[in-house]
N, C-alpha and C positions, 0 to 999 in steps of 0.2 A: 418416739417423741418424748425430750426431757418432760419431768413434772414440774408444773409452777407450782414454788413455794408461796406459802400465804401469805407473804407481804408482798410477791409481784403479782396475785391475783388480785389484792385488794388496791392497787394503787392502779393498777388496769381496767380496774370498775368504776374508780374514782375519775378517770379521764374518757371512760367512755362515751361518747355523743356531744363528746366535747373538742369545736369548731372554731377557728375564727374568731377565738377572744379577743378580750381585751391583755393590754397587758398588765393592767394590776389583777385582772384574774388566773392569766396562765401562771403571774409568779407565786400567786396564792397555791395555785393546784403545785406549782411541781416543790415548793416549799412544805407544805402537808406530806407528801408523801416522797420525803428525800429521808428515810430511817433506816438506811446502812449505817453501821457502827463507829463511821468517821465522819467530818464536816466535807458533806457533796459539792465537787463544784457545779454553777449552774450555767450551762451552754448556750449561747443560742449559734443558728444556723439558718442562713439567710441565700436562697435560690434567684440571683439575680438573670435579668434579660444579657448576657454576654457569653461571647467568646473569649476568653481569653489567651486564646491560641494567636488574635487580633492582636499585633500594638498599642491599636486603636479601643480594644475594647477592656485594656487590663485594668485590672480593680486594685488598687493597694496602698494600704495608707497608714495612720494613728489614730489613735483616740487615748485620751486621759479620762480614765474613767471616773466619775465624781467622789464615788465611794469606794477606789481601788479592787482589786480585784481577790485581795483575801490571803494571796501567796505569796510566798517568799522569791523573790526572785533575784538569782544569782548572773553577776554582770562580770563581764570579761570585759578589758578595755586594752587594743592595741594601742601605744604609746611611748614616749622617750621623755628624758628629762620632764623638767617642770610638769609638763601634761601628764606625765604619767604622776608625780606627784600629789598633782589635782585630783586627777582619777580615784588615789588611792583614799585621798582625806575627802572625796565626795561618796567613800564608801562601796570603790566598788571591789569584788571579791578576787579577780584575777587581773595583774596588769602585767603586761610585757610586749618583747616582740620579736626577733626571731627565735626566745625562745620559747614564745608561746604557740608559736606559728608551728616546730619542731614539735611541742607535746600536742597539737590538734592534727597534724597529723600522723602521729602515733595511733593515733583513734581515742585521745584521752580527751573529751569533749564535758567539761563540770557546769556548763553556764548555761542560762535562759536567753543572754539577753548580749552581743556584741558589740560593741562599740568601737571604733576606730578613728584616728586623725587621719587627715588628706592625706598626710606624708606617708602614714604607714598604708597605703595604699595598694602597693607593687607587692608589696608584702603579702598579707590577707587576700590577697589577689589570687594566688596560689593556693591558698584553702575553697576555692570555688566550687569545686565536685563535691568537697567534703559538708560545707557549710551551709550551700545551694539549697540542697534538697530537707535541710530541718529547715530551712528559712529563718537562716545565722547571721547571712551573709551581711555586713552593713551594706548600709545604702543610703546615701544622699535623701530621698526623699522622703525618708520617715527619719529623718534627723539622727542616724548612727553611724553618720562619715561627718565629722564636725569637730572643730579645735575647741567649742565650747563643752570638754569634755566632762566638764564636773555637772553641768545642769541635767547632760544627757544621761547622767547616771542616775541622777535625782530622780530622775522622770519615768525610769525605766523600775526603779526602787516603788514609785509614788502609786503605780497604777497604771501606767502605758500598756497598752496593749497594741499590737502589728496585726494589722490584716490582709489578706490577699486572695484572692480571689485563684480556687482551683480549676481545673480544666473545666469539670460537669459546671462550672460559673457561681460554687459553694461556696461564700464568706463565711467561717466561725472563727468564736475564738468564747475566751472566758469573762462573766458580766457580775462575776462575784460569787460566793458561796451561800449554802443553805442556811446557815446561820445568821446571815443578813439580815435587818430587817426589812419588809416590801415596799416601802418606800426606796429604801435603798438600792436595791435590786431593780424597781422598774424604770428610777433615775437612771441607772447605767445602762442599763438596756433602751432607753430612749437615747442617750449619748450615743451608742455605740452603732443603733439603727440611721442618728442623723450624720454622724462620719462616714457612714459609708452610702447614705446619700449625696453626700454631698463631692463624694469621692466616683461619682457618676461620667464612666467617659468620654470623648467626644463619639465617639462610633458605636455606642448605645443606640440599638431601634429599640421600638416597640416598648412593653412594658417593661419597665427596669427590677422595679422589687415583685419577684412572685410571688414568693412564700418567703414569712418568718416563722423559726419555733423555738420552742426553747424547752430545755430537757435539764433533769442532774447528772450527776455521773452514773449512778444506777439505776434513775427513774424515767418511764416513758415520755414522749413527748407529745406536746400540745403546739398547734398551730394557733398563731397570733395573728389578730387582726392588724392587717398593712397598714390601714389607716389610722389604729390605735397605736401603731407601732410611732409613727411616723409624723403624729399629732394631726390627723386631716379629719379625722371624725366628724367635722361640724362646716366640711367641705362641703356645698351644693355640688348634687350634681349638673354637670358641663351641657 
């Protein structure tokens, strides 16, 4: 068995018997103890009631996170004429189209963030197997198939973040970095817990949010109270 070094024991003792926070306190703990030599990002991970093997029960959506998300994110935008113009004066970093389409399937892949017009559709269509499974792909419903291509960059630049829900029914993604301050952080994380409430689908039984946590990139995690998650704290119960 590896040996724990003395900053993963100490921050392991730090979260010890520690349950069901709130969430100005998980982001206290895992901010304390995020002291790897870079700025941490800080995760959460959210165990919803679904299948997503269901149509009925897929989870996936956006959210604009209040306070961004801390990274730099690199946008690709499929495009012609004007649009691609737009694209490029809304700042995004890659623009083309069949021959962009040629370098991602090369396996040359630079971008966080895709974006496409309707038209180039049939196109990017083709990068399906490739783009699919990083969840590249645009899509209509988180607003990355759209002619209004210069906001969508904005947006993607601002603090958007994509959610979607994995098979085990896991939502994460990123709620900002350690160097935030907790105010900051438990904003987005309130944000990001009410988008994916509210992205609750029709073929949802049973409890929908089971567990929320939230971790750094190299620190343990701490489970968050649903109810603090989700502002119901002051809910009677039924």
């Amino acid at each position: 068995m590896a040996k724990l070094s003395k900053r993963t024991r100490a921050a392991r003792g730090a979260f010890e018997g520690k349950s069901d926070v709130s969430v100005e306190e998980a982001v206290a703990l895992v901010k304390d103890n995020a002291t790897a030599k870079f700025d941490e990002t800080v995760d959460i991970a959210m165990n919803l009631g679904v299948d997503p093997r269901h149509a009925d029960q897929m989870v996936r959506g956006v959210v604009s996170l209040p306070n961004g998300t801390g990274k730099t994110v690199r946008v690709a935008v499929f495009a012609r004429g004007a649009k691609a113009d737009e694209a490029r004066e809304a700042g995004a970093d890659i623009v083309g189209a069949e021959d962009l389409m040629e370098t991602v399937q090369g396996g040359t892949i630079e971008f966080d963030r895709c974006i496409a017009t309707p038209d180039m559709m049939p196109i990017v269509g083709r990068l399906g197997k490739v783009l699919g499974p990083r969840n590249l792909m645009p899509n209509p419903k988180v607003g990355t198939v759209t002619m209004d291509v210069a906001q969508a960059v904005k947006d993607a630049k601002g603090g958007q973040v994509q959610f979607r829900a994995e098979k085990a029914g896991v939502v994460h993604g990123p709620v900002g970095k350690a160097s935030f301050g907790a105010e900051q952080l438990a904003e987005n994380v309130k944000a990001f817990v009410d988008a994916v409430s509210k992205a609750k689908p029709t073929g949802a039984k049973g409890t929908y949010m089971k567990k929320v946590v939230l971790s750094s990139s190299m620190g343990p995690s701490v489970t968050v109270s649903v109810d603090s998650a989700t502002g119901n704290e002051a809910t009677p119960a039924e």
